[in-house]
Backbone as XML, in Angstrom:
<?xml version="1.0"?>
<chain id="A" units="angstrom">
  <residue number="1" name="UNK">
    <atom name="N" x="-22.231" y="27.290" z="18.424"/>
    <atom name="CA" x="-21.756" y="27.404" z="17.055"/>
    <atom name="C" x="-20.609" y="26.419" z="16.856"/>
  </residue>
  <residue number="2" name="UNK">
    <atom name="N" x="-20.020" y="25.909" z="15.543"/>
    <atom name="CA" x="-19.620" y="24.760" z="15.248"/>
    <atom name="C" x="-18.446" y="25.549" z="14.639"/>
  </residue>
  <residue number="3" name="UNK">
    <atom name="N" x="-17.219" y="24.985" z="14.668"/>
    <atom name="CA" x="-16.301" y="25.651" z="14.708"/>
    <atom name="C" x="-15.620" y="24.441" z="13.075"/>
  </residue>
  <residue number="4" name="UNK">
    <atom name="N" x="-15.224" y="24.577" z="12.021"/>
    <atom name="CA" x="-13.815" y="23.917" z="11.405"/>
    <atom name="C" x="-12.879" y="23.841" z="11.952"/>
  </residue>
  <residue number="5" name="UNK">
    <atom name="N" x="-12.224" y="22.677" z="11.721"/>
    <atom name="CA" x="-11.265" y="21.973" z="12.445"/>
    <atom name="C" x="-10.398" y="21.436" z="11.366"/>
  </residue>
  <residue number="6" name="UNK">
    <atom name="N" x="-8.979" y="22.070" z="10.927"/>
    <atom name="CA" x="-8.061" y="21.903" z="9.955"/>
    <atom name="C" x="-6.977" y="21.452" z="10.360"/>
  </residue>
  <residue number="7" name="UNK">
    <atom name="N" x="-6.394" y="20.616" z="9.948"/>
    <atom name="CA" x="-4.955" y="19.605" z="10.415"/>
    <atom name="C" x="-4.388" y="19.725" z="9.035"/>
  </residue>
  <residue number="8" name="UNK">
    <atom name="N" x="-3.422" y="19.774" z="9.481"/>
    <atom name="CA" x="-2.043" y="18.826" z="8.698"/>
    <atom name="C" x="-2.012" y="17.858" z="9.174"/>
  </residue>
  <residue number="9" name="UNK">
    <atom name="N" x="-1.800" y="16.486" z="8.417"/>
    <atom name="CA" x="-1.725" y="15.068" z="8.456"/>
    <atom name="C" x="-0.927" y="14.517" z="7.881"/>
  </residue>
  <residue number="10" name="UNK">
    <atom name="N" x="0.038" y="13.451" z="8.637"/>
    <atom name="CA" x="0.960" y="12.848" z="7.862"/>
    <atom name="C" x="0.732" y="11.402" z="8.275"/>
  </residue>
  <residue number="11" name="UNK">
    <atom name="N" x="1.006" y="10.481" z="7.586"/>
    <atom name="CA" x="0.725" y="9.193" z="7.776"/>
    <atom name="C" x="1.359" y="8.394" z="7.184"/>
  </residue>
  <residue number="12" name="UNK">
    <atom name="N" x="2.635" y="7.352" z="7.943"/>
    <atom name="CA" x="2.988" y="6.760" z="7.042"/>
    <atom name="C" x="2.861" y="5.713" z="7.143"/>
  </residue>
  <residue number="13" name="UNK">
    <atom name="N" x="2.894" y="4.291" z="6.495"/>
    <atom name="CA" x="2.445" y="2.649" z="6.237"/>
    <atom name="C" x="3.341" y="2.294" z="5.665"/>
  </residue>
  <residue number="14" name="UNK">
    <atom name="N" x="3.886" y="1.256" z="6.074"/>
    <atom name="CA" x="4.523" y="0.471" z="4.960"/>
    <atom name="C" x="5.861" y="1.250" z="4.156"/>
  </residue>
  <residue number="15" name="UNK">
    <atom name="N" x="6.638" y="1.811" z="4.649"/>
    <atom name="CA" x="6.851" y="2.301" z="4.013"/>
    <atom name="C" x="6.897" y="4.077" z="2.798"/>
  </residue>
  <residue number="16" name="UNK">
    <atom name="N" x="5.239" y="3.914" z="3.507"/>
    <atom name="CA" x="4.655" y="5.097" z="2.391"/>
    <atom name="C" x="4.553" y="6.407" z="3.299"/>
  </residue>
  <residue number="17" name="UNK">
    <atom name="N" x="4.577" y="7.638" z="2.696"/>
    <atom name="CA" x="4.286" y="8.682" z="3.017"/>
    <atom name="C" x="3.023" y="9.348" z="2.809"/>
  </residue>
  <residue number="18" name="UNK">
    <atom name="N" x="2.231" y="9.428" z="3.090"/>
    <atom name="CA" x="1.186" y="10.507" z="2.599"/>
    <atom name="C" x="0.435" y="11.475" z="3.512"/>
  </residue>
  <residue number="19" name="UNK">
    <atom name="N" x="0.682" y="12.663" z="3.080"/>
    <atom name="CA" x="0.796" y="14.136" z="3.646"/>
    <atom name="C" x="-0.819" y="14.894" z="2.958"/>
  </residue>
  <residue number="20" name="UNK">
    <atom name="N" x="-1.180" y="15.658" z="4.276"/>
    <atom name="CA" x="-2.578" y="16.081" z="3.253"/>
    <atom name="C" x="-3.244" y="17.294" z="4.506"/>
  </residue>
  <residue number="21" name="UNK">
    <atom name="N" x="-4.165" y="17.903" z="3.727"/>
    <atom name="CA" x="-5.025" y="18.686" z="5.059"/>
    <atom name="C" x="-6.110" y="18.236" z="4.856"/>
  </residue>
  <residue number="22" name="UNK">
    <atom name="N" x="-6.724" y="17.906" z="6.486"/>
    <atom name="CA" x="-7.852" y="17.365" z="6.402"/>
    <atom name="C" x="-8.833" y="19.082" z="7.058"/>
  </residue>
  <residue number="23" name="UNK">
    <atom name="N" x="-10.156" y="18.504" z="6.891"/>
    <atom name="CA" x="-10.670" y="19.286" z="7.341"/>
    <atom name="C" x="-12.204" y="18.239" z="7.994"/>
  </residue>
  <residue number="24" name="UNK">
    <atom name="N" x="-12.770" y="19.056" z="9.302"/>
    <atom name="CA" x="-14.065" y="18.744" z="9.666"/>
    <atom name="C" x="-14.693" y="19.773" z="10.432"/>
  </residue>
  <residue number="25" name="UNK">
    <atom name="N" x="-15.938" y="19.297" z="10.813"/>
    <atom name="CA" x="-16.735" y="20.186" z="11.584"/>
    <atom name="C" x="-16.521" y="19.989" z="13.374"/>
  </residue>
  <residue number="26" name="UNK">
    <atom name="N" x="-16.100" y="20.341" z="13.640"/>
    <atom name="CA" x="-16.411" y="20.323" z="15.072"/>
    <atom name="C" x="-17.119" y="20.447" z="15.933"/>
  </residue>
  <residue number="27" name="UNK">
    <atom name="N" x="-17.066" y="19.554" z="16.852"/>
    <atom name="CA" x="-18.353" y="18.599" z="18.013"/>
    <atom name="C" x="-18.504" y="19.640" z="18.915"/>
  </residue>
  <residue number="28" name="UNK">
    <atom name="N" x="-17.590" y="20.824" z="18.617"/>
    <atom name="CA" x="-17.639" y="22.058" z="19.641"/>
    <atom name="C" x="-16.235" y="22.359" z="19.595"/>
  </residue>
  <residue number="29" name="UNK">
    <atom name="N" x="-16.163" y="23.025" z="21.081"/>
    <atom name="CA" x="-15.243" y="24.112" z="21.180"/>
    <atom name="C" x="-13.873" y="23.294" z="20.775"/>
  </residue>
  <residue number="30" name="UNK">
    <atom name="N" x="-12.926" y="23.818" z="20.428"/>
    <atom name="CA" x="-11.960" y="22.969" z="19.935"/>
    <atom name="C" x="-10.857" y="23.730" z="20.710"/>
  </residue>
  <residue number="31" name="UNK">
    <atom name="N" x="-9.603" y="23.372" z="21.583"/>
    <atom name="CA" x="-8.225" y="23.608" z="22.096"/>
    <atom name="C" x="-7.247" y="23.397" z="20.831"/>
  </residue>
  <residue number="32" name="UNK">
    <atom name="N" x="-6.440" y="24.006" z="20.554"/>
    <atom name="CA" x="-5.565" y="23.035" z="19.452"/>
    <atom name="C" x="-4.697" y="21.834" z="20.074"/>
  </residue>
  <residue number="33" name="UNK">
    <atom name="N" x="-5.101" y="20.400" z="20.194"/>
    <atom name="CA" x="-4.557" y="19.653" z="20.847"/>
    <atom name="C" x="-3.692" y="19.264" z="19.189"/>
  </residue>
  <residue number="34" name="UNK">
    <atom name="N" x="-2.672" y="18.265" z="19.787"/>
    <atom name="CA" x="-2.266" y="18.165" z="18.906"/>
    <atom name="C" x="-1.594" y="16.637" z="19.131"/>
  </residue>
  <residue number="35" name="UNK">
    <atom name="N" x="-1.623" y="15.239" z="18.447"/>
    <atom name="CA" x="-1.356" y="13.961" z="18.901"/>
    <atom name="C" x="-0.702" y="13.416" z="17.754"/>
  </residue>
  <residue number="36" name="UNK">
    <atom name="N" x="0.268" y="13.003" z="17.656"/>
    <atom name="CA" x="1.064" y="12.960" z="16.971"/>
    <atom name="C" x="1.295" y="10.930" z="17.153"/>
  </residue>
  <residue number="37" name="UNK">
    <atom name="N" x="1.462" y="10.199" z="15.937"/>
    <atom name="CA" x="1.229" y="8.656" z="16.341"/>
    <atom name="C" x="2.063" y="7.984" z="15.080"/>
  </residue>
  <residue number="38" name="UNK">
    <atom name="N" x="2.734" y="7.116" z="15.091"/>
    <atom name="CA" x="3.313" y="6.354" z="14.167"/>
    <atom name="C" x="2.955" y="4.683" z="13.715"/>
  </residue>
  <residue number="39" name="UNK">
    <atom name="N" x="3.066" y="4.451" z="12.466"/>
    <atom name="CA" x="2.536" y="2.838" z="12.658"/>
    <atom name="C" x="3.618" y="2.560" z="12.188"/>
  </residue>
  <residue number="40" name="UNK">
    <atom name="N" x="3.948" y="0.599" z="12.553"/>
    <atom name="CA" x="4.751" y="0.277" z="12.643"/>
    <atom name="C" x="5.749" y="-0.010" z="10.751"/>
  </residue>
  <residue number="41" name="UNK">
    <atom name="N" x="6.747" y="0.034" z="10.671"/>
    <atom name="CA" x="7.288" y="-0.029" z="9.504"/>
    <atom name="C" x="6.961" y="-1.762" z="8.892"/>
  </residue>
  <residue number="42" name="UNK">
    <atom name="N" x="7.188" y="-2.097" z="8.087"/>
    <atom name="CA" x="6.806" y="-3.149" z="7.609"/>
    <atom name="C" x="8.326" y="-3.870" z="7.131"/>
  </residue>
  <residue number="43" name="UNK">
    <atom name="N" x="8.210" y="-5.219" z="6.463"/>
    <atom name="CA" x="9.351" y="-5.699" z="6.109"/>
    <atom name="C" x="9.213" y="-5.548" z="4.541"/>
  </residue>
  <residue number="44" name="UNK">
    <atom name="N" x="10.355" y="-5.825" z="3.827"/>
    <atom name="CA" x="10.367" y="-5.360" z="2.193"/>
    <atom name="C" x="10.101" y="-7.296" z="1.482"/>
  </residue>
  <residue number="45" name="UNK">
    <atom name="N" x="9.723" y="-7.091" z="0.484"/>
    <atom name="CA" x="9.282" y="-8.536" z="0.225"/>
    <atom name="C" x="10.829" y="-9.073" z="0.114"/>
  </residue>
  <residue number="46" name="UNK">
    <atom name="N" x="11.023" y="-10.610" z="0.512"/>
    <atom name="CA" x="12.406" y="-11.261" z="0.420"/>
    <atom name="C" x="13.315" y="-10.552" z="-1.442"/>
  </residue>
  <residue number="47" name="UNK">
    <atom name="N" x="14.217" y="-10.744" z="-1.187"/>
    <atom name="CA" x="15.485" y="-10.176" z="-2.547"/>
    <atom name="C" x="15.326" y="-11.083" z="-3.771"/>
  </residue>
  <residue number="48" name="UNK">
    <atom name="N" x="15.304" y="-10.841" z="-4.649"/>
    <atom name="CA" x="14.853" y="-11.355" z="-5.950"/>
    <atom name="C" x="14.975" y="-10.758" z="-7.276"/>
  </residue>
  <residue number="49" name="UNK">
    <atom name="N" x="15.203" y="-11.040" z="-8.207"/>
    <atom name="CA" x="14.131" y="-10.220" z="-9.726"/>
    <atom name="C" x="13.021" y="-9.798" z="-9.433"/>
  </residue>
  <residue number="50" name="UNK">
    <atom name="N" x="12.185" y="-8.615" z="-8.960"/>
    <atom name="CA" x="11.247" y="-8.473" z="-9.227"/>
    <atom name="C" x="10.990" y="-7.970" z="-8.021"/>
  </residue>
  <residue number="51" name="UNK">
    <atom name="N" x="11.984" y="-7.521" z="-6.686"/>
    <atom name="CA" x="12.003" y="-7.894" z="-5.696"/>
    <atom name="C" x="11.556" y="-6.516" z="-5.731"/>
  </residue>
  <residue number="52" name="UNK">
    <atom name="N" x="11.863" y="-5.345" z="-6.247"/>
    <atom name="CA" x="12.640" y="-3.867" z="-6.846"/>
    <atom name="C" x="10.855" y="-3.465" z="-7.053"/>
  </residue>
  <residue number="53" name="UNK">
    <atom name="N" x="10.269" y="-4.202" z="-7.997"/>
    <atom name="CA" x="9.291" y="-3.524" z="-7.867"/>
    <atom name="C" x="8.035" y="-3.842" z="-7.178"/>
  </residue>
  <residue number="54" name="UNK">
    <atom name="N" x="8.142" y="-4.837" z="-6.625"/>
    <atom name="CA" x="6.978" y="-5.418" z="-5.693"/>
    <atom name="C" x="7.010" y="-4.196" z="-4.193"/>
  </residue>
  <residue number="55" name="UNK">
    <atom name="N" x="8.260" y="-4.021" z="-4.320"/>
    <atom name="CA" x="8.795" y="-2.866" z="-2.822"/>
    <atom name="C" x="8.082" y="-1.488" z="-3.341"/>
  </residue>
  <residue number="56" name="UNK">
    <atom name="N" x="8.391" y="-1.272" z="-4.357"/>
    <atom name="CA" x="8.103" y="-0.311" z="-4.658"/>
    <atom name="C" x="6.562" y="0.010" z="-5.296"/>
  </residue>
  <residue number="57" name="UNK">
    <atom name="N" x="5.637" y="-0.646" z="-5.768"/>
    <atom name="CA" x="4.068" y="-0.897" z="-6.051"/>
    <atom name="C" x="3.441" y="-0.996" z="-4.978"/>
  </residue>
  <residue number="58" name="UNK">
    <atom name="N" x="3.971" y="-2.791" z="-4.438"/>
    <atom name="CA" x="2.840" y="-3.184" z="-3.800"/>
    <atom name="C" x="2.676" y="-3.192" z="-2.208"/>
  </residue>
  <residue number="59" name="UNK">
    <atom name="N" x="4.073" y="-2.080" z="-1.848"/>
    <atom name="CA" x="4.121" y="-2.406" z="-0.243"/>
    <atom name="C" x="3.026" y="-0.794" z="-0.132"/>
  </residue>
  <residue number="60" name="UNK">
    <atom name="N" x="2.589" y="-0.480" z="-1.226"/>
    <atom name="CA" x="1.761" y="1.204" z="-0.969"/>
    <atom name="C" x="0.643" y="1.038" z="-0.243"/>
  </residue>
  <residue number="61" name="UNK">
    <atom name="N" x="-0.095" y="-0.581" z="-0.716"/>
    <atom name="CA" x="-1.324" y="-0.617" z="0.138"/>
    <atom name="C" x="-1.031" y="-2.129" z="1.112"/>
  </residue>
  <residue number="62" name="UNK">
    <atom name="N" x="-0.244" y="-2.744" z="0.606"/>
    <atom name="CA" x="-0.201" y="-3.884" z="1.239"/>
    <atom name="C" x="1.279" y="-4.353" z="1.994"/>
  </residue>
  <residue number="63" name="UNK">
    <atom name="N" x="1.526" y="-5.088" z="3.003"/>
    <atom name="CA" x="2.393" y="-5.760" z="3.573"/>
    <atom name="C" x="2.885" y="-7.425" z="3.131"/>
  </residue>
  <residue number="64" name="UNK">
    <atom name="N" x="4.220" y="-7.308" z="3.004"/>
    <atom name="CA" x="4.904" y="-8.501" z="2.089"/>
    <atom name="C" x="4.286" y="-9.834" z="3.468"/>
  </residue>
  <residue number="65" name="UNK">
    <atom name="N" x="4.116" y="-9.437" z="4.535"/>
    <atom name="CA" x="3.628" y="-11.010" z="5.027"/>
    <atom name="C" x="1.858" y="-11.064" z="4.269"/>
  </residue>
  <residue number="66" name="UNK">
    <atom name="N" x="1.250" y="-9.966" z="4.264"/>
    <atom name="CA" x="-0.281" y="-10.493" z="3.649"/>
    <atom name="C" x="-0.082" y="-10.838" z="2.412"/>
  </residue>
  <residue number="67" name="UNK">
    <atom name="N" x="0.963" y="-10.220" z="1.740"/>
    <atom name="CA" x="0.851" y="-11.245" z="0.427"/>
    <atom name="C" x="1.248" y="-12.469" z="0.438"/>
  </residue>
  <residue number="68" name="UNK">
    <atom name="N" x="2.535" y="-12.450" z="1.158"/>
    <atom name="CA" x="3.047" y="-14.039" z="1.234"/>
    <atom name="C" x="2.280" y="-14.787" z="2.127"/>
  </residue>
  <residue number="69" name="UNK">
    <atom name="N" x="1.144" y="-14.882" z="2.686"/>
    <atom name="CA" x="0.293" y="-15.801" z="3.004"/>
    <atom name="C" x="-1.193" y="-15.929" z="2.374"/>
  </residue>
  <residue number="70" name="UNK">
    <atom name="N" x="-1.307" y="-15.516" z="1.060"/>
    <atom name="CA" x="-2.554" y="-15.858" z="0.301"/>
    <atom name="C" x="-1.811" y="-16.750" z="-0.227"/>
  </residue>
  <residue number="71" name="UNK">
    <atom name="N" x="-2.695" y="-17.331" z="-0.912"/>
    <atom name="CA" x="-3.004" y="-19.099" z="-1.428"/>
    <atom name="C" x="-2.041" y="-19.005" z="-2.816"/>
  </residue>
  <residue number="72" name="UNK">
    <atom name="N" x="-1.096" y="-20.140" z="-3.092"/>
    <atom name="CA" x="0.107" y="-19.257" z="-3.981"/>
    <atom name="C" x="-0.591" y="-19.509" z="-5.405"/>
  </residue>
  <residue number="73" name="UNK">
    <atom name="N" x="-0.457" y="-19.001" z="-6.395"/>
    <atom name="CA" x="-1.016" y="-18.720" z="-7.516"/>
    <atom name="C" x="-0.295" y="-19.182" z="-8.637"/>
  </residue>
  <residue number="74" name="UNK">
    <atom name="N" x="-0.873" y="-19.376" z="-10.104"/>
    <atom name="CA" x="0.149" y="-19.745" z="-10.872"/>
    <atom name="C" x="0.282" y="-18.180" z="-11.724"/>
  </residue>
  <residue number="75" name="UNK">
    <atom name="N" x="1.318" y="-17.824" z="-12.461"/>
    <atom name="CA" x="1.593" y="-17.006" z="-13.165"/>
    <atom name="C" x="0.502" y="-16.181" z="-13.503"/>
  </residue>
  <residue number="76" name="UNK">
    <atom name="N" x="-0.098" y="-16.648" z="-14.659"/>
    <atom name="CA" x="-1.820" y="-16.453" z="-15.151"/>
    <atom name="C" x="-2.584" y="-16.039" z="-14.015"/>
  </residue>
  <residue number="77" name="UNK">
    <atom name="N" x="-3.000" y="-16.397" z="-12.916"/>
    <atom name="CA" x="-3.475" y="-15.800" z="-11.939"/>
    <atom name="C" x="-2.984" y="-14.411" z="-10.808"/>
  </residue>
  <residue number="78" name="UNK">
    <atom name="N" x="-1.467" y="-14.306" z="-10.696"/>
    <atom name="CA" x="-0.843" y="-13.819" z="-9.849"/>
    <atom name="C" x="-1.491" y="-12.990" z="-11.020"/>
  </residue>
  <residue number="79" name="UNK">
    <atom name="N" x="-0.781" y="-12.443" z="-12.666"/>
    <atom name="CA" x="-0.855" y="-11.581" z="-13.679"/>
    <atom name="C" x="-2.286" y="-11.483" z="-13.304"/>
  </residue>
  <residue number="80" name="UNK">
    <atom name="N" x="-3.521" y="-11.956" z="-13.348"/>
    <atom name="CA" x="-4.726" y="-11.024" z="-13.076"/>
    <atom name="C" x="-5.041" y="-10.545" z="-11.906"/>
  </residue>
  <residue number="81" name="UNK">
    <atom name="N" x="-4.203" y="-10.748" z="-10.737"/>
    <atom name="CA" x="-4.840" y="-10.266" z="-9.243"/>
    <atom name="C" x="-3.782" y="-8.881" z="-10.041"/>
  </residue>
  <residue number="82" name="UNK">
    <atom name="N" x="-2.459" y="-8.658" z="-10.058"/>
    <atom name="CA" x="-1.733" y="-7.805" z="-10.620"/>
    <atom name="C" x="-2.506" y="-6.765" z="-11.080"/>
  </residue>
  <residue number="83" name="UNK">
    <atom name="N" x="-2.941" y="-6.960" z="-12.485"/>
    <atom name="CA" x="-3.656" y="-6.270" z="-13.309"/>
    <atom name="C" x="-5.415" y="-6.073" z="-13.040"/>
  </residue>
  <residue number="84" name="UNK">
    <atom name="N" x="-5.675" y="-6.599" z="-11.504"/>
    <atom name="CA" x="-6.965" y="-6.086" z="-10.886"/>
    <atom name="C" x="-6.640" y="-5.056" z="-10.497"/>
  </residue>
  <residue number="85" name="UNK">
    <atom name="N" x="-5.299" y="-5.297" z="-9.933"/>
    <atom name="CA" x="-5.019" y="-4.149" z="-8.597"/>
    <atom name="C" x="-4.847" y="-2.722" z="-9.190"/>
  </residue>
  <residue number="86" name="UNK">
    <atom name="N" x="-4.143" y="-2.472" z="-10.499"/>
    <atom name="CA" x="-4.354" y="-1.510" z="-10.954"/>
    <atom name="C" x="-5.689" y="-0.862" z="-11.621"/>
  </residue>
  <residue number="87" name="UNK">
    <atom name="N" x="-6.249" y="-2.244" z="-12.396"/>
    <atom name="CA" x="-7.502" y="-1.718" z="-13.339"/>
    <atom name="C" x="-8.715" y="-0.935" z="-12.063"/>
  </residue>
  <residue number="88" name="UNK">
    <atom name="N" x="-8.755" y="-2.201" z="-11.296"/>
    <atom name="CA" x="-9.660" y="-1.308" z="-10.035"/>
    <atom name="C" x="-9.887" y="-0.654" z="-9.269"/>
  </residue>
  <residue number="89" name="UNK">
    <atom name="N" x="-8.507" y="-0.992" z="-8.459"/>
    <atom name="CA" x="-8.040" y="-0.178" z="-7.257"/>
    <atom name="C" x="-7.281" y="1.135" z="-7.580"/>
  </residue>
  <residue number="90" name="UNK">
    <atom name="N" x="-7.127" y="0.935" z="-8.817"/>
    <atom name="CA" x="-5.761" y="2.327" z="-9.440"/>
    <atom name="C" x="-4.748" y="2.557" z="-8.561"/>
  </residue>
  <residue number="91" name="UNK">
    <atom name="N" x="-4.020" y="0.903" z="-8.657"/>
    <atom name="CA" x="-2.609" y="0.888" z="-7.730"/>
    <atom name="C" x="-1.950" y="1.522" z="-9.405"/>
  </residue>
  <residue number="92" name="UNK">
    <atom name="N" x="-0.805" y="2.479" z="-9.181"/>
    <atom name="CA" x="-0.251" y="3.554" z="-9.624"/>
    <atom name="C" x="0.956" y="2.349" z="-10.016"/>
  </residue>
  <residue number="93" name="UNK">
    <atom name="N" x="0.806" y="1.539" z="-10.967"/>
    <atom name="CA" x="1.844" y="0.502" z="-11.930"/>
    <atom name="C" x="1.763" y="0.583" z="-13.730"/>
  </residue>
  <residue number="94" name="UNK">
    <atom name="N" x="3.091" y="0.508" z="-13.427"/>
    <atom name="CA" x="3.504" y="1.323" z="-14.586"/>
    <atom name="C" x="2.774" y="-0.353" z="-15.428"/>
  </residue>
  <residue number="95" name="UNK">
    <atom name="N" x="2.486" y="0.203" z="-16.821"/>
    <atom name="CA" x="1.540" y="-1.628" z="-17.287"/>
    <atom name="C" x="2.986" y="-2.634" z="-17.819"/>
  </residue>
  <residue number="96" name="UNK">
    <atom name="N" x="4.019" y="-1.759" z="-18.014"/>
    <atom name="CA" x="5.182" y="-2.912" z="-18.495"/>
    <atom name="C" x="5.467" y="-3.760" z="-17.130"/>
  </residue>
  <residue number="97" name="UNK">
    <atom name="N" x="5.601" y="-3.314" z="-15.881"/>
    <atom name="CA" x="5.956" y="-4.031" z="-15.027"/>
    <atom name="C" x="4.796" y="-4.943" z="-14.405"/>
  </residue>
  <residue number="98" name="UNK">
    <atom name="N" x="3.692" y="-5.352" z="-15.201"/>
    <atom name="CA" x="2.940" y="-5.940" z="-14.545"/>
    <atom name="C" x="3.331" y="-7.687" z="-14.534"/>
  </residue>
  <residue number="99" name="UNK">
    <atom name="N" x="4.353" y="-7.987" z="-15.644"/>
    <atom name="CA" x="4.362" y="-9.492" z="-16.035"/>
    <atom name="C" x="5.695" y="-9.482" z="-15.194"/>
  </residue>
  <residue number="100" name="UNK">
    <atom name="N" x="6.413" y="-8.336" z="-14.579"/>
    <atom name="CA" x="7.957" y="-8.524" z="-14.032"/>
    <atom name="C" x="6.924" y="-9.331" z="-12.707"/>
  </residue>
  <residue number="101" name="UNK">
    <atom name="N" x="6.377" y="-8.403" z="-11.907"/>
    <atom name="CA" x="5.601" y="-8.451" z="-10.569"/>
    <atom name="C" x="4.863" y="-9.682" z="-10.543"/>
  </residue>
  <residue number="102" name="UNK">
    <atom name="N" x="4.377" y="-10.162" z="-11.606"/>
    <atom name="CA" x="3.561" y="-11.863" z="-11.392"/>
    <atom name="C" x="4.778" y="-12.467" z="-11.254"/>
  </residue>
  <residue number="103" name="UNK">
    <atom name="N" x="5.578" y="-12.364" z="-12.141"/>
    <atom name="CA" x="6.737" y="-13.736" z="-12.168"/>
    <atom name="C" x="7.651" y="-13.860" z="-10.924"/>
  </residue>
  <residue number="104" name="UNK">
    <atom name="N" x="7.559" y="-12.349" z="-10.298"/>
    <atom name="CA" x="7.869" y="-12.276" z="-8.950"/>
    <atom name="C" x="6.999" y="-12.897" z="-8.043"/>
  </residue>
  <residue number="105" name="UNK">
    <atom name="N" x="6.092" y="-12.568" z="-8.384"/>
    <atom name="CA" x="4.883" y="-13.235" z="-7.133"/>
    <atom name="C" x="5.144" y="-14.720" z="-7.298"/>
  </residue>
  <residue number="106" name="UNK">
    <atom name="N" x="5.569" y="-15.313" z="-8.147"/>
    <atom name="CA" x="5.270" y="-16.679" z="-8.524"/>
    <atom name="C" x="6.576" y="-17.558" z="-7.802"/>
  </residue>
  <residue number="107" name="UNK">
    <atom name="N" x="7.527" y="-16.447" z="-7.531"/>
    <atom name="CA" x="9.034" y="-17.270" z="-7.000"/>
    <atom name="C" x="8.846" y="-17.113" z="-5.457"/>
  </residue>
  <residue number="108" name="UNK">
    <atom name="N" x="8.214" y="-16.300" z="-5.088"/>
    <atom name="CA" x="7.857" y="-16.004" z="-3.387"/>
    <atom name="C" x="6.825" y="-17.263" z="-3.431"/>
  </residue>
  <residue number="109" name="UNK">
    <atom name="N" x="5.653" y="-16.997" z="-4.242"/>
    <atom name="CA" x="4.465" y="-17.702" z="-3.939"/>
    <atom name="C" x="3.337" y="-18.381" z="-4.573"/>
  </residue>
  <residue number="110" name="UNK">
    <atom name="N" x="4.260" y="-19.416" z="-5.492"/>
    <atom name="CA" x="3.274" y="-19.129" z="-6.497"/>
    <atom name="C" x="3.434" y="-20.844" z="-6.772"/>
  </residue>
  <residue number="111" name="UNK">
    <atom name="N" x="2.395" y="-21.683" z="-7.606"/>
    <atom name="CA" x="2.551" y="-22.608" z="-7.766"/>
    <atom name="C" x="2.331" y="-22.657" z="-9.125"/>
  </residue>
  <residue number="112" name="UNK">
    <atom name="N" x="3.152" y="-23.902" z="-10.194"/>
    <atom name="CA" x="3.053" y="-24.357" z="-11.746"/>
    <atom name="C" x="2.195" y="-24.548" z="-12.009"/>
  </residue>
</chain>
């Protein structure tokens, strides 16, 4: 017989916290083991205008070196990867700060 298998889970990235109960079926008999693991913290994007909310948006799914090594963008472009990331992915940005966060992207990485 197959037993459920319920955790508390915490996980943090970048910065982020996220806390949850998981649940599965179990491969069998289950011990309550219990393994406990951390990943490594990340760096905050360099200090700036805009610096405030790039830390705060975009370090939720991503790390300031993977952004600062895509191909640098001009304004107009940074503003639609921006406004992908929410329309698709439902990165959780507020829509006024979407033109702060390009013009930010554009002083880290961005070309005229």
């Amino acid at each position: 017989m197959r037993a459920w298998v319920v955790a508390w889970v915490t996980i943090s990235f970048a910065g982020t916290v996220a806390t949850g109960i998981v649940a599965a079926k179990s491969p069998g008999n289950v011990a309550g083991n219990t393994t406990q693991f951390s990943l490594p913290t990340g760096s905050p994007f360099p200090q700036g205008p805009g610096s405030d909310l790039a830390n705060a948006h975009c370090l939720i799914c991503h790390s300031a070196g993977m952004v600062m090594r895509q191909p640098p963008l001009t304004f107009d472009d940074w503003k639609a990867e921006v406004i992908k990331m929410r329309a698709v992915y439902g990165a959780p940005l507020p829509p006024e700060s979407i033109e702060d966060i390009a013009r930010y992207l554009v002083t880290i990485n961005g070309k005229p």
